[in-house]
C-alpha positions as CSV (number, residue, x, y, z in Angstrom):
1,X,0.0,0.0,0.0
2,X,3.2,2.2,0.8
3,X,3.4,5.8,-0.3
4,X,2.0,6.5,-3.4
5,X,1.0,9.1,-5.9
6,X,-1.8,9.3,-8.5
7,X,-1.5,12.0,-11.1
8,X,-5.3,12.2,-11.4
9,X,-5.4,15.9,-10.1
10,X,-2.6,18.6,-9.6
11,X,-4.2,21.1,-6.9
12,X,-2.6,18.8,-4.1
13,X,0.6,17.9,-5.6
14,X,3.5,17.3,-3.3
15,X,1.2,16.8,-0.2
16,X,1.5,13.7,1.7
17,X,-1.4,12.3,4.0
18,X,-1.2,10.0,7.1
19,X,-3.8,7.5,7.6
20,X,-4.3,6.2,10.9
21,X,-5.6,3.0,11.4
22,X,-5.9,-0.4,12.3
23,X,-6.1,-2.6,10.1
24,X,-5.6,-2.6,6.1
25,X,-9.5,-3.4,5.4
26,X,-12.2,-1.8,2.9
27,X,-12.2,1.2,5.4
28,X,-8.9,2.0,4.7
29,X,-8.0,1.0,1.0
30,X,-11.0,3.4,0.4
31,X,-9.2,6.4,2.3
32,X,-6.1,5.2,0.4
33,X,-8.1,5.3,-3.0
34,X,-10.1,9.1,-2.3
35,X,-6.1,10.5,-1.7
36,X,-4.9,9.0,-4.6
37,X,-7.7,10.4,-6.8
38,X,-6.5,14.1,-4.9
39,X,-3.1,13.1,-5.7
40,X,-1.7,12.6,-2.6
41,X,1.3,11.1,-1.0
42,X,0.2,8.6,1.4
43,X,1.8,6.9,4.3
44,X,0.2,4.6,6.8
45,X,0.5,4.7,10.9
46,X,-0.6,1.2,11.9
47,X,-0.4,-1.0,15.3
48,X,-1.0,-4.1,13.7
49,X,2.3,-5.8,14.3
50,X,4.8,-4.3,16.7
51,X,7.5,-6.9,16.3
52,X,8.4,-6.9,12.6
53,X,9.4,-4.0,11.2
54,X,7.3,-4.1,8.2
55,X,4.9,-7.2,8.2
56,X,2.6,-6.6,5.4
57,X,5.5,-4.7,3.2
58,X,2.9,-1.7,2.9
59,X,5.9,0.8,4.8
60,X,3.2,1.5,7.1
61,X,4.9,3.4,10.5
62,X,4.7,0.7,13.0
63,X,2.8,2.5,16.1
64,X,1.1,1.8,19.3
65,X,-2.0,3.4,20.2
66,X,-2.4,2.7,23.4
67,X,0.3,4.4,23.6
68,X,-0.9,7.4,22.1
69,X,2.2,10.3,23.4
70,X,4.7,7.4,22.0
71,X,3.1,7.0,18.7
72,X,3.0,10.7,18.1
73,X,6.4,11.3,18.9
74,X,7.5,8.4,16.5
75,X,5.5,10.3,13.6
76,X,7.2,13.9,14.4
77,X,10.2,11.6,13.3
78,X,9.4,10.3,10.7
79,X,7.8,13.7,9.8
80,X,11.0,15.5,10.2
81,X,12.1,14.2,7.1
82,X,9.1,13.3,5.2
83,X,6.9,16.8,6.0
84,X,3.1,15.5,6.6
85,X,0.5,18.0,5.8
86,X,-2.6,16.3,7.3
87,X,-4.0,13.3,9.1
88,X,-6.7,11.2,9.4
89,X,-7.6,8.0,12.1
90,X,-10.2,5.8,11.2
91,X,-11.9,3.8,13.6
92,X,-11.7,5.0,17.6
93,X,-8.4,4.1,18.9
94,X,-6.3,6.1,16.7
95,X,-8.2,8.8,17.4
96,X,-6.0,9.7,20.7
97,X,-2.6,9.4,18.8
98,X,-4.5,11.6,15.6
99,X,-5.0,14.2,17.5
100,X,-1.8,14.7,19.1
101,X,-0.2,14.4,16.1
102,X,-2.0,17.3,14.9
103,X,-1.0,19.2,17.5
104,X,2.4,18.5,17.2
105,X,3.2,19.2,13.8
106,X,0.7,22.3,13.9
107,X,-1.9,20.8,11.4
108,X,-5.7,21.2,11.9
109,X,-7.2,18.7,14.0
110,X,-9.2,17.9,17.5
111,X,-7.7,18.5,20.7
112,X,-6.0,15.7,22.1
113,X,-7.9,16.1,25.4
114,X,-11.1,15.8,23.6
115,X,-10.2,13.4,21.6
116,X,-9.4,11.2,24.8
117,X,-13.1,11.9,26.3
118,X,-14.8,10.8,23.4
119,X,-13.1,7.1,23.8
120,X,-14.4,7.0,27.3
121,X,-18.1,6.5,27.6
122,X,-17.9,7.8,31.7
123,X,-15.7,11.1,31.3
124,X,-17.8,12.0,28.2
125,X,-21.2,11.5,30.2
126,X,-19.7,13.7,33.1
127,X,-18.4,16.7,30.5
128,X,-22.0,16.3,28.4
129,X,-23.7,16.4,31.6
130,X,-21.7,19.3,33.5
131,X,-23.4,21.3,30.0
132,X,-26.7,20.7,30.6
133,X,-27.2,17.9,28.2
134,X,-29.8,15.2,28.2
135,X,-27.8,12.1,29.7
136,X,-28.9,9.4,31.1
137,X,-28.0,8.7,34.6
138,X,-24.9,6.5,34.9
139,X,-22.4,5.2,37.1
140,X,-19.1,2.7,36.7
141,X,-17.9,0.2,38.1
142,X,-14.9,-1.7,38.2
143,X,-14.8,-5.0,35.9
144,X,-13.6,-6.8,39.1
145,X,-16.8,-5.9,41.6
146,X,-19.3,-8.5,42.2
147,X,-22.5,-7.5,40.4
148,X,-24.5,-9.4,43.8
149,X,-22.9,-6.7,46.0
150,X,-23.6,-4.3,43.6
151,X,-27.2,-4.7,44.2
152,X,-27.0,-5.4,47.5
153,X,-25.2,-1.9,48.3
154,X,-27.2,-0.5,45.9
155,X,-30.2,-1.2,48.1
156,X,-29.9,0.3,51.2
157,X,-27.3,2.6,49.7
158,X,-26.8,5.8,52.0
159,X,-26.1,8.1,48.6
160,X,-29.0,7.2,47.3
161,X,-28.0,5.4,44.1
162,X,-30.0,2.3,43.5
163,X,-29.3,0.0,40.2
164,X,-32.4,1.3,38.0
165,X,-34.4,-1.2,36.0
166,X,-34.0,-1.3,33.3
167,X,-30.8,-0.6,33.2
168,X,-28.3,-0.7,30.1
169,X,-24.9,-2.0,30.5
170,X,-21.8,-1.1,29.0
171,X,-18.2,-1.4,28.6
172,X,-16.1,2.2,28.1
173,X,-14.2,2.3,25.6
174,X,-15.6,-0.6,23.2
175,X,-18.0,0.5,19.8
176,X,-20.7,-0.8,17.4
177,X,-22.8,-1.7,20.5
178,X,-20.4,-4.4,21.3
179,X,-21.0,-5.4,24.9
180,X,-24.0,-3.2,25.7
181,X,-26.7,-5.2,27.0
182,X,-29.6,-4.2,28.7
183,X,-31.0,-6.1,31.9
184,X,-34.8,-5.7,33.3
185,X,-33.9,-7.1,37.0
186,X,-31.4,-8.3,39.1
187,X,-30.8,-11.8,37.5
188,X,-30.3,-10.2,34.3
189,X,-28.1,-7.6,35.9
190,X,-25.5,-10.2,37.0
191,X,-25.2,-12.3,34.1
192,X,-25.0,-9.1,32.1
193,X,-22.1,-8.1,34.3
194,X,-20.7,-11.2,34.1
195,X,-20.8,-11.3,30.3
196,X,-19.4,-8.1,29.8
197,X,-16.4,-8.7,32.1
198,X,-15.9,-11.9,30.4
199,X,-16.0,-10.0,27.0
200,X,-13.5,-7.2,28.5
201,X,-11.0,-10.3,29.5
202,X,-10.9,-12.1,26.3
203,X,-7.6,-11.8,24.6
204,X,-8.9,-9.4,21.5
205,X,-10.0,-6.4,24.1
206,X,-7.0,-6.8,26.9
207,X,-4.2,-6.7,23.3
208,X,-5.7,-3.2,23.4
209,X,-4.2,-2.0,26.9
210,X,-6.8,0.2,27.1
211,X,-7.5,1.9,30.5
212,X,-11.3,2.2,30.6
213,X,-11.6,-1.1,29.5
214,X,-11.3,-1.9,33.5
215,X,-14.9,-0.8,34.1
216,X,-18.7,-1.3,33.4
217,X,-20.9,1.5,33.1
218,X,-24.5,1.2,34.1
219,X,-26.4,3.8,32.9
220,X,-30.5,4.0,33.1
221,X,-32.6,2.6,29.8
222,X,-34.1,5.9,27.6
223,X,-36.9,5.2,25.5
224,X,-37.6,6.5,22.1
225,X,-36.4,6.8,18.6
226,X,-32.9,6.3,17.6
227,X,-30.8,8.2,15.3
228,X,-27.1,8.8,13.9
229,X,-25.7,11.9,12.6
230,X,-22.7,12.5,10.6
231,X,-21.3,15.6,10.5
232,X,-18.1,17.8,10.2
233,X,-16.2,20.5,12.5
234,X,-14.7,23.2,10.5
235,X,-12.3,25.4,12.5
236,X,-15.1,25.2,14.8
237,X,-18.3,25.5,12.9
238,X,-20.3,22.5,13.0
239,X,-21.4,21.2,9.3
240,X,-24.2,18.3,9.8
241,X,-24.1,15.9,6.5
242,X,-26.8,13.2,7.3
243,X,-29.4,12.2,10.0
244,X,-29.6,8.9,9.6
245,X,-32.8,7.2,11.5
246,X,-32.3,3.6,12.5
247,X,-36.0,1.8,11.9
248,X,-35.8,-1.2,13.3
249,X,-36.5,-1.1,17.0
250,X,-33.5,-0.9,19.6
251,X,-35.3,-2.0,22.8
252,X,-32.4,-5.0,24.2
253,X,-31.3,-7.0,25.5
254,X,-28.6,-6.5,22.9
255,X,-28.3,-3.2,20.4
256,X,-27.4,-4.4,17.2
257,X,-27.5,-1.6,14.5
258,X,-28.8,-3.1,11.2
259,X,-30.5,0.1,9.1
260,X,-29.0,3.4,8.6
261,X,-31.6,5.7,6.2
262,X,-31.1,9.4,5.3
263,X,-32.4,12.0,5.1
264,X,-34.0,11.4,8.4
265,X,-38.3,11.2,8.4
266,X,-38.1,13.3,12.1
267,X,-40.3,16.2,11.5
268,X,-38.7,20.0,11.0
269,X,-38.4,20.9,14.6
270,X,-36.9,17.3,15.7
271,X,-34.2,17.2,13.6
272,X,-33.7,21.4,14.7
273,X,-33.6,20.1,18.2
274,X,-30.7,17.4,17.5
275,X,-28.8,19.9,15.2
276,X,-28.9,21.9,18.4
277,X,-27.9,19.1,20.8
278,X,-25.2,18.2,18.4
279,X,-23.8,21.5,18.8
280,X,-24.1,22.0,22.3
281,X,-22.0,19.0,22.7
282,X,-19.4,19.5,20.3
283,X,-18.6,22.7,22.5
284,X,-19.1,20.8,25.1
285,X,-16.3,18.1,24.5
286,X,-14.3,21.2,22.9
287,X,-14.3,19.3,19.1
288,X,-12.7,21.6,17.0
289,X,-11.4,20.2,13.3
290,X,-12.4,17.2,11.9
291,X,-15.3,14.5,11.5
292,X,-18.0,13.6,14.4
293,X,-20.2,10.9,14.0
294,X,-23.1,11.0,17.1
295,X,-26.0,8.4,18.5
296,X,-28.6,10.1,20.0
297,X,-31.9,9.1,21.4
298,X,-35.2,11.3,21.0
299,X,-39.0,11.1,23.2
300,X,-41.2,13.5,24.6
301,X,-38.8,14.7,27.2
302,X,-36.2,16.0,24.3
303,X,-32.9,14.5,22.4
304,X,-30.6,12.4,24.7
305,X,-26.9,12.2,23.9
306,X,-25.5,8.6,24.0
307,X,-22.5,8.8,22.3
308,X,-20.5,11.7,20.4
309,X,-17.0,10.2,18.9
310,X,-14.2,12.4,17.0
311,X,-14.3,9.8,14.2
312,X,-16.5,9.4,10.9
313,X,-18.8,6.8,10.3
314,X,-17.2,2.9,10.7
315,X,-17.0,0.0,7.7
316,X,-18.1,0.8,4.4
317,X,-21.3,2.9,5.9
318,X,-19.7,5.9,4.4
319,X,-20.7,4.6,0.9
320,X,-24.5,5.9,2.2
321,X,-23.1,9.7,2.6
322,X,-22.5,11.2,-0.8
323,X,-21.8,14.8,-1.2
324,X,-22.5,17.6,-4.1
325,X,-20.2,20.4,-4.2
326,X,-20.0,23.5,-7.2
327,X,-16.6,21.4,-7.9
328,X,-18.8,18.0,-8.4
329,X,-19.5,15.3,-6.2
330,X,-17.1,13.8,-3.8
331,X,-17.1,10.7,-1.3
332,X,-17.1,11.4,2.4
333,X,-13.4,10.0,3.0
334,X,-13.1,12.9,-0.2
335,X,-14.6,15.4,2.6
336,X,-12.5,14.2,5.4
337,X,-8.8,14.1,3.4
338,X,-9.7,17.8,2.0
339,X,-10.6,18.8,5.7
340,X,-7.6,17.4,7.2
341,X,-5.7,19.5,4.2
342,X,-7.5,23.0,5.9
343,X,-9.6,22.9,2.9
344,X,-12.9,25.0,2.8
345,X,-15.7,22.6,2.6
346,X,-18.2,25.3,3.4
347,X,-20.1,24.5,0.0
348,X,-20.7,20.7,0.4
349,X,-23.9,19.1,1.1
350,X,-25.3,15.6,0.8
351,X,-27.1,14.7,-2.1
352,X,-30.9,15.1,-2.4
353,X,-31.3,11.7,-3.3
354,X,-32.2,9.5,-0.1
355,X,-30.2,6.4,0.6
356,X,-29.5,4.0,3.2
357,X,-27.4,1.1,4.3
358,X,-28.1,-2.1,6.2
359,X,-25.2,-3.9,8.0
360,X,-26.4,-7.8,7.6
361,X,-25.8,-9.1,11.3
362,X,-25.0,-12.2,12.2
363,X,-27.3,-13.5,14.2
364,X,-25.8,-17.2,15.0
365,X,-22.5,-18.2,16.1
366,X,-20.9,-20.6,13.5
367,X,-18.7,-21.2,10.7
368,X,-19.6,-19.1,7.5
369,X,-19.2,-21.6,4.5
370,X,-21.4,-18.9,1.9
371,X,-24.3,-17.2,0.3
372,X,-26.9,-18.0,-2.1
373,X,-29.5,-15.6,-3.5
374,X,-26.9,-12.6,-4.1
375,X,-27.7,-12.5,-7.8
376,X,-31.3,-12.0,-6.7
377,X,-31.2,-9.7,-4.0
378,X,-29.3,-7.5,-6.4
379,X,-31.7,-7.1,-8.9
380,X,-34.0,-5.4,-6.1
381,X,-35.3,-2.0,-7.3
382,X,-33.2,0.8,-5.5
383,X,-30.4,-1.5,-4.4
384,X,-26.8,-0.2,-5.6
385,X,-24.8,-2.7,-4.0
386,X,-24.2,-5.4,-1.9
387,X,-20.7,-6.3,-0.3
388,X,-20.3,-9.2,1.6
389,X,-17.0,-9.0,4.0
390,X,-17.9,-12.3,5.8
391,X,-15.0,-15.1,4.2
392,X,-15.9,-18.9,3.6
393,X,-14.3,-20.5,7.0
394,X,-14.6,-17.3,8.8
395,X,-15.9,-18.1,12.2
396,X,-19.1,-15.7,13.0
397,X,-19.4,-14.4,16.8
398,X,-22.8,-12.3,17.6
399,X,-23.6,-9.3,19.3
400,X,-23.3,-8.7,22.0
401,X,-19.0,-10.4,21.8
402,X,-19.0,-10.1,18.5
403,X,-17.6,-6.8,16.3
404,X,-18.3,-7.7,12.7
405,X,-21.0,-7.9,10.5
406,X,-21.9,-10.6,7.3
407,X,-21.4,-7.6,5.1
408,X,-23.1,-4.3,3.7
409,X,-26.3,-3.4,1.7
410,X,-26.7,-0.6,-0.3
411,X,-29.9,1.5,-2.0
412,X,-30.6,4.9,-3.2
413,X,-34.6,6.1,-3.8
414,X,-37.0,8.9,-4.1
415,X,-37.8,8.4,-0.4
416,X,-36.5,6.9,3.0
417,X,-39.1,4.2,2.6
418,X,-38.4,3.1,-0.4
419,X,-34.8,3.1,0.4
420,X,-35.8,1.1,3.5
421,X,-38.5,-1.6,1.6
422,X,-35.3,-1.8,-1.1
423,X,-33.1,-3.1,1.7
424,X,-35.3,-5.3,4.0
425,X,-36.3,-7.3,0.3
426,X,-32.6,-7.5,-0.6
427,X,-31.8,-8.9,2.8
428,X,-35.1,-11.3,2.6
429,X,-33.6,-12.5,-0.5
430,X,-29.9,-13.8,0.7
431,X,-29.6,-17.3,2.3
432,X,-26.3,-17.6,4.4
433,X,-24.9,-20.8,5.5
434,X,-23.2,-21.5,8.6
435,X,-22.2,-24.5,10.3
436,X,-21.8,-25.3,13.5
437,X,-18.6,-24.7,15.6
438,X,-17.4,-28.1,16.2
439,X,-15.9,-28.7,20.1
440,X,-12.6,-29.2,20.6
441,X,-11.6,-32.1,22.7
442,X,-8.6,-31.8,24.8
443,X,-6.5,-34.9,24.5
444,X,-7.2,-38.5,26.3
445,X,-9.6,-36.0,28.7
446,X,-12.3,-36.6,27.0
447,X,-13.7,-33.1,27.6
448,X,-13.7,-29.5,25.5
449,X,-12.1,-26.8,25.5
């Protein structure tokens, strides 16, 4: 993937990019494609290997994220003699290591103490809430208390906290709803608990070294319609791209988001009151330059704030937010490389077309061994595409362990119900196939692992 430069366009010449990021997926090739087409240097930052020097012979900068002072120093270094000119992270744990990057070579960007809030579900509910936002009520825990004492204390507690029912639990620094469960009493409370400590144990979370991953949050349940927004911050003015409603209902025990539809069917002064709450908490957490992506909730009592992170959109949902400009149209990663450039972006917009995306969600554990119908579910009036990023052999973990979907729907329509009709047939239409996970028996014990 190295550093490479197309010759498809001449106003960026000589500029070189850094992507942040994880892994070397569709997310990022597609960042790595949209700075091509500006003509852009680009050079990877990437924690996927710290021992070899090079182990996918892209010449990505081998970093650490959880080390995020460390990894910022290593790119001034590398930055001394190859000048970088902006950055993006994709996903939330380069976000940290982003933003004091940014700060460190004096390029546009968010702060790096905001960017650290925003990965931390509790100090992000006690900043939104110190502003007079709509939170719900929420406490932590440590990942090592008995949930049974919990309860107990919570009972005759002298504070006067008690466990609320329902109740959602929550890891801290996890996304995509992985680990958030909700629990309806006190049975459900413990094995919740127990679950998501399991989940924060298991070798894929503790390789992260992540500091809030030490605690469960319990937060009170808040009713009402769910919605996503994407949106930009331009040297501090907030541009909102898409409200994206989520249809199906998101009522537990687990939170799997399926449908994403735009532009949102929330009457005029609904989606007013979230453009507001959006603002309100980007000042809030102080996010000054770059993309936010937002979850909020919305009921009689007003728009509740569940999650604001300094990050776009995750996995190929982007491909739902197309933008118009004078200039043309241009892809959100587009948006995001000419924002982290100090472009002006103040004349992009989202298309007037509506469109959606459905992440397919696996909803047994197994062995994925394939698809049938796909031929079908393409032909499905308003569908543009279908990607699926599941791979024969792949084993398939659901929500709420699991962080991956089967793969990606896409439609475009003359209205959000169309665009959502066009998915739900197109999904109706796919037949997956997964087998069983055999057990492992451990050797002359006759038992499994």
């Amino acid at each position: 993937m190295g550093e490479t430069v197309s010759r498809a366009s001449t106003d960026l010449v000589g500029k070189r990019l850094l992507i942040l990021c994880t892994t070397t997926g569709y997310q990022t090739q597609a960042f790595v494609e949209a700075a091509q087409k500006l003509n852009l240097a680009v050079v990877i930052g990437s924690d996927r290997c710290h021992v070899l020097e090079d182990p996918w012979r892209d010449h990505a900068l081998p970093l650490r994220f959880e080390d995020p002072e460390a990894a910022a120093r290593a790119v001034v270094d590398y930055a001394r003699a190859n000048p970088i000119h902006g950055v993006v992270s994709l996903g939330d744990r380069p976000t940290p290591a982003a933003a004091r990057v940014s700060a460190a070579l004096g390029l546009p960007g968010h702060p790096p103490v905001a960017a650290d809030i925003c990965r931390d579900k509790y100090r992000s509910r006690l900043r939104l809430r110190a502003a007079g936002l709509n939170v719900p009520a929420f406490v932590r825990f440590s990942s090592d208390a008995d949930p049974r004492r919990i309860l107990f204390a919570s009972h005759g507690a002298a504070d006067g906290y008690r466990v609320p029912f329902p109740c959602v639990l929550k890891p801290l620094a996890l996304s995509a709803s992985r680990g958030v469960i909700r629990a309806n009493n006190p049975d459900e409370f413990v094995s919740a608990f127990e679950r998501i400590r399991s989940l924060l144990r298991s070798p894929d979370v503790q390789v992260m070294r992540d500091e809030a991953s030490r605690f469960i949050q319990v937060e009170t349940y808040v009713e009402g319609e769910e919605v996503a927004v994407e949106a930009l911050v331009d040297r501090g003015r907030l541009r909102i791209l898409a409200i994206f409603d989520k249809p199906d209902p998101l009522v537990g025990p687990f939170f799997e988001e399926t449908i994403y539809v735009t532009p949102s069917r929330g009457g005029r002064r609904t989606q007013e009151a979230i453009a507001v709450t959006l603002a309100d908490a980007v000042r809030a957490l102080d996010l000054r330059h770059g993309p936010v992506h937002a979850e909020f909730r919305v009921n009689l009592r007003g728009v509740w704030v569940l999650e604001v992170a300094a990050r776009s959109i995750g996995g190929m949902c982007s491909r739902a937010v197309r933008l118009v400009s004078p200039r043309g149209g241009l892809t959100l990663e587009e948006a995001m490389i000419r924002l982290a450039l100090g472009a002006d972006l103040s004349d992009v917009a989202r298309e007037s077309v509506s469109s959606g995306v459905m992440m397919i969600p696996i909803l047994e554990a197994g062995v994925y061994r394939g698809v049938e119908g796909l031929e079908e579910a393409l032909a499905t009036g308003g569908v543009e595409g279908i990607e699926i990023t599941a791979r024969a052999g792949q084993k398939l973990v659901p929500l709420p362990e699991g962080n991956s979907y089967l793969g990606f729907i896409f439609a475009r329509g003359g209205s959000p119900g169309r665009v959502e009709e066009a998915l739900r047939e197109a999904h109706r239409k796919l037949r997956f196939t997964v087998s069983p996970t055999l057990p492992v028996m451990a050797a002359g014990r006759g038992r499994t692992l």
